[in-house]
C-alpha positions as CSV (number, residue, x, y, z in Angstrom):
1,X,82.6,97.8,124.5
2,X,84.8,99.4,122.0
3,X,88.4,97.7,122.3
4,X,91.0,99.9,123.0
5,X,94.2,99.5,120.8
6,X,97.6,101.2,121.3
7,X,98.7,104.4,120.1
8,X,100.4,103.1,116.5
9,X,97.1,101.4,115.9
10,X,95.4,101.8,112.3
11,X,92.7,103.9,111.8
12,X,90.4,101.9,109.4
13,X,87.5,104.2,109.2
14,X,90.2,106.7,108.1
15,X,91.2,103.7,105.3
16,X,87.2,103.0,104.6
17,X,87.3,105.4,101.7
18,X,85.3,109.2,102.4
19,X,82.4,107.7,99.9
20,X,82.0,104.8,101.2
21,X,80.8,106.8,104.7
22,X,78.2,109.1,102.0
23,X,74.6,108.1,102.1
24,X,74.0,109.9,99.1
25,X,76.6,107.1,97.5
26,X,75.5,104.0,99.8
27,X,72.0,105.1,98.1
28,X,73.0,104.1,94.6
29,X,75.7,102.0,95.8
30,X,74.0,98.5,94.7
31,X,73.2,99.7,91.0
32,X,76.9,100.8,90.7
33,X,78.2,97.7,92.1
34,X,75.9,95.2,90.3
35,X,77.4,92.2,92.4
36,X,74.4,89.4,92.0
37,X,75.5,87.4,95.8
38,X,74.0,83.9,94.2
39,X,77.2,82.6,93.3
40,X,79.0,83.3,96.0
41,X,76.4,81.7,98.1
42,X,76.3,78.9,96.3
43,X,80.0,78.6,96.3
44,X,79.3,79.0,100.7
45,X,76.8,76.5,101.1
46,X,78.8,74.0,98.9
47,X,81.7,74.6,101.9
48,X,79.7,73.8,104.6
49,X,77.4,76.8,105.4
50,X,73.8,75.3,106.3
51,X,71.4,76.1,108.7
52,X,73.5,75.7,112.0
53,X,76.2,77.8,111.1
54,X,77.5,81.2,111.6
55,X,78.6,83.6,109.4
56,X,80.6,86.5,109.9
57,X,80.2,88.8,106.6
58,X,83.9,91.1,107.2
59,X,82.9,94.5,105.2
60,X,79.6,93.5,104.5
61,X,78.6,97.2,102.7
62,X,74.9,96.9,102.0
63,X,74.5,93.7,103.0
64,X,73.7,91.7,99.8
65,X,75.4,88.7,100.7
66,X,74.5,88.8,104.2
67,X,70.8,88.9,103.3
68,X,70.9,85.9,100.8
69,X,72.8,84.0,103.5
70,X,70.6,84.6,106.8
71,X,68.0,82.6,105.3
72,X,70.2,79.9,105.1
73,X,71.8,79.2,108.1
74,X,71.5,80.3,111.9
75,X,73.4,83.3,112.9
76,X,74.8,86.3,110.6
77,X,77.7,89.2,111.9
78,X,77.7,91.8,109.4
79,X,80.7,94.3,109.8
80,X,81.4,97.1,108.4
81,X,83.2,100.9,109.6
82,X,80.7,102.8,107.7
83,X,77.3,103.8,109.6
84,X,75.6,104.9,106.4
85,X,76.4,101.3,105.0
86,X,74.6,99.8,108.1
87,X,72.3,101.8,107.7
88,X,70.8,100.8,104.6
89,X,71.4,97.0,105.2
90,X,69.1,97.3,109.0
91,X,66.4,98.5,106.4
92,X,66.8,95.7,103.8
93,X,67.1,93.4,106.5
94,X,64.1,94.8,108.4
95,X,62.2,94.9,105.1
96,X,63.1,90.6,104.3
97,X,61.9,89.9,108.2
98,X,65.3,88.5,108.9
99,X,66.0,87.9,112.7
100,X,69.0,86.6,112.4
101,X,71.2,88.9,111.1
102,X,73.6,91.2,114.0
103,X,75.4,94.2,113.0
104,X,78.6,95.4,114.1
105,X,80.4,99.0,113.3
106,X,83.9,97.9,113.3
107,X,86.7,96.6,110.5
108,X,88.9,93.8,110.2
109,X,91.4,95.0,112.7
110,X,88.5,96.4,115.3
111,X,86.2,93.7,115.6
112,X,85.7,91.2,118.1
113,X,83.8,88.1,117.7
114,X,81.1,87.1,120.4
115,X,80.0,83.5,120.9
116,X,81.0,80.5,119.5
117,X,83.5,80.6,116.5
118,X,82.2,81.3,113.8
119,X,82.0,78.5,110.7
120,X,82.6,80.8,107.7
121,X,84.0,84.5,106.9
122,X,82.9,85.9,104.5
123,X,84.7,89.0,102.8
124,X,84.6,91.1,99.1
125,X,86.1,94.1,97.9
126,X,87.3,95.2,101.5
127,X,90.3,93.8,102.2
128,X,92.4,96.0,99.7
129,X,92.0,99.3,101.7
130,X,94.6,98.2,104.5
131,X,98.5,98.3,103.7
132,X,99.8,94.8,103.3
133,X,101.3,95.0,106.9
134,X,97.8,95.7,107.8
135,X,96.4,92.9,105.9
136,X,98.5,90.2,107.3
137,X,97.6,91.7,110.8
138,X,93.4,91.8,109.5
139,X,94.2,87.8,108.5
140,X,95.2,86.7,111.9
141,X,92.4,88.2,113.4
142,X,90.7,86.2,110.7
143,X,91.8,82.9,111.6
144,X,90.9,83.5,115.3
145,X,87.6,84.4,114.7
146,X,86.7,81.1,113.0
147,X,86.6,77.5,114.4
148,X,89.4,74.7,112.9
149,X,88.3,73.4,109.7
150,X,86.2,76.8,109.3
151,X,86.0,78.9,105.6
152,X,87.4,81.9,104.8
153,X,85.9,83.2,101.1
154,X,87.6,86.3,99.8
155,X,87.2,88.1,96.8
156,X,88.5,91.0,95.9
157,X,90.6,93.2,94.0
158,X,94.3,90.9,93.3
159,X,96.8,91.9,91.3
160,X,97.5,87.9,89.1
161,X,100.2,89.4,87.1
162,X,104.1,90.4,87.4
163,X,105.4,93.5,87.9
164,X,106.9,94.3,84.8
165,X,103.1,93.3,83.3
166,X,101.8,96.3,85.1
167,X,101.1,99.1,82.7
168,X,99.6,96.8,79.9
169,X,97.4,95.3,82.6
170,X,96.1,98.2,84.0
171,X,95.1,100.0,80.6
172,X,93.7,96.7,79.6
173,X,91.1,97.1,82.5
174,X,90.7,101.0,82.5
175,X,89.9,100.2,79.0
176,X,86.7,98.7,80.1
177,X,86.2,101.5,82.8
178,X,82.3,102.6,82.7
179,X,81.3,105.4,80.7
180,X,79.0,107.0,83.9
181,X,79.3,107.1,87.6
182,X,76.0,105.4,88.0
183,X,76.8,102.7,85.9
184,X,80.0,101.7,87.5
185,X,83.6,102.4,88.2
186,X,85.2,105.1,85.6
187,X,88.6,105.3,84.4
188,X,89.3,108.3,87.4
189,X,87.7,105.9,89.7
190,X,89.3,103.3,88.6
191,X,93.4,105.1,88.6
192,X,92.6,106.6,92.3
193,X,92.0,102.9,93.0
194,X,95.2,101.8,91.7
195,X,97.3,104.9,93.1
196,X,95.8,105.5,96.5
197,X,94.3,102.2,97.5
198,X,96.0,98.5,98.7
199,X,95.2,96.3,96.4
200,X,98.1,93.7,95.9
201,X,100.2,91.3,94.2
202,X,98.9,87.1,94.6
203,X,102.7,86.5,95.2
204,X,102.4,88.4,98.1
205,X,98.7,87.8,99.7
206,X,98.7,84.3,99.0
207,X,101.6,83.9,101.8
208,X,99.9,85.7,103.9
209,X,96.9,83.6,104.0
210,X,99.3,80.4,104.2
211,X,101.4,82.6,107.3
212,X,97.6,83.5,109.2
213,X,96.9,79.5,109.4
214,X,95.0,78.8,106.5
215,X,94.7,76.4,103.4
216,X,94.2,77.7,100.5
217,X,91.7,74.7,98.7
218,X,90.6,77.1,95.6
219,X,92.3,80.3,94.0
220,X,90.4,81.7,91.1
221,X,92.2,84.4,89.4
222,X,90.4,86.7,86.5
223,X,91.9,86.6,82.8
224,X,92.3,89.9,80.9
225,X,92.7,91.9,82.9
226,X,93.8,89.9,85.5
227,X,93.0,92.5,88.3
228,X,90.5,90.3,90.6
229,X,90.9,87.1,92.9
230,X,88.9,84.9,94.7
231,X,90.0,82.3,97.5
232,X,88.1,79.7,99.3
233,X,90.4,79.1,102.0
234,X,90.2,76.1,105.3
235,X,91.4,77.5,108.6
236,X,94.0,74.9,109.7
């Protein structure tokens, strides 16, 4: 059953990015994005994910980290607003013979967890379309959803820099914007991303995460430009 939330509620699906709900761009979604999920999993099963636990994957798109993972461990949630995302990761996870893999339609401030706690949340690249209100709110629900001493992995798009940094940062990486759609994310793609989207300063999510009731054990910031983040985080 749907949960019903009051009337001043946000609206992630109307957050989620209109191509992000395109099937025509979920189809050539995992060429543009070329995220390779091995590291990341690696990083996961070095923090405790084995074959008893469960993972909750918290925008999980087309599922490539949810379908390394499920052969790894017992029980896999993959959320995600978008239908045409879901979509394409029930045929990829159809096509592997994976039985342990669930999917949910819902968002970090929709969802709600069924069973146990889960041992580890995992989370890329989604996080940044809520308003940092929002994202405090989406890091409590978090927390909830995973068991004490549970992981929390998020990567995703952090500003590491100061404010006064901000133009030489950002031309620094729309400097090294792809040429083609296809390929990648262009400079146009790139500037609606910085002007209409969430991402935000470490100085300001890293509190957050302390605030939710987690530890923060790992922060890996990227160098030039310093636009990206990645936190391995213990639920206290």
């Amino acid at each position: 059953m749907t949960p019903q939330h009051p009337d001043w509620w946000l609206d992630e699906l109307a957050h989620a990015g209109p191509e992000h709900l395109d099937p025509t761009y979920v189809d050539g979604y995992d060429r543009k994005a070329g995220h390779d999920p091995q590291a990341d999993l690696d990083l996961l099963r070095r923090h405790g994910l084995d074959a008893d636990a469960t993972l909750v994957d918290l925008g999980a798109g087309t599922g490539r980290l949810t379908l390394a993972a499920a052969p790894h461990c017992r029980r896999v949630v993959a959320v995600d607003v978008s239908a045409a995302m879901l979509a394409r990761l029930r045929t990829g996870a159809e096509l592997a013979g994976l039985t342990n893999v669930e999917l949910v339609r819902a968002g970090f401030l929709s969802y709600t967890h069924q069973g146990p706690p889960a041992d580890v949340v995992y989370s890329r690249h989604a996080l940044h379309q809520l308003p940092d209100f929002w994202k405090a709110v989406a890091l409590t629900r978090v927390a909830a959803i995973l068991r004490p001493g549970g992981v929390l992995l998020l990567r995703d798009l952090v500003y590491t820099f100061e404010p006064a940094q901000v133009g030489e940062q950002f031309e620094t990486w729309l400097a090294g914007a792809a040429e083609s759609t296809a390929d990648g994310w262009t400079r146009a793609e790139l500037a609606t991303h910085i002007r209409d989207e969430h991402s935000t300063f470490s100085w300001l999510l890293e509190p957050m995460l302390v605030k939710a009731g987690f530890r923060i054990v790992e922060a890996t910031p990227s160098r030039a430009p310093a636009t990206y983040a990645s936190y391995v985080c213990v639920r206290t």
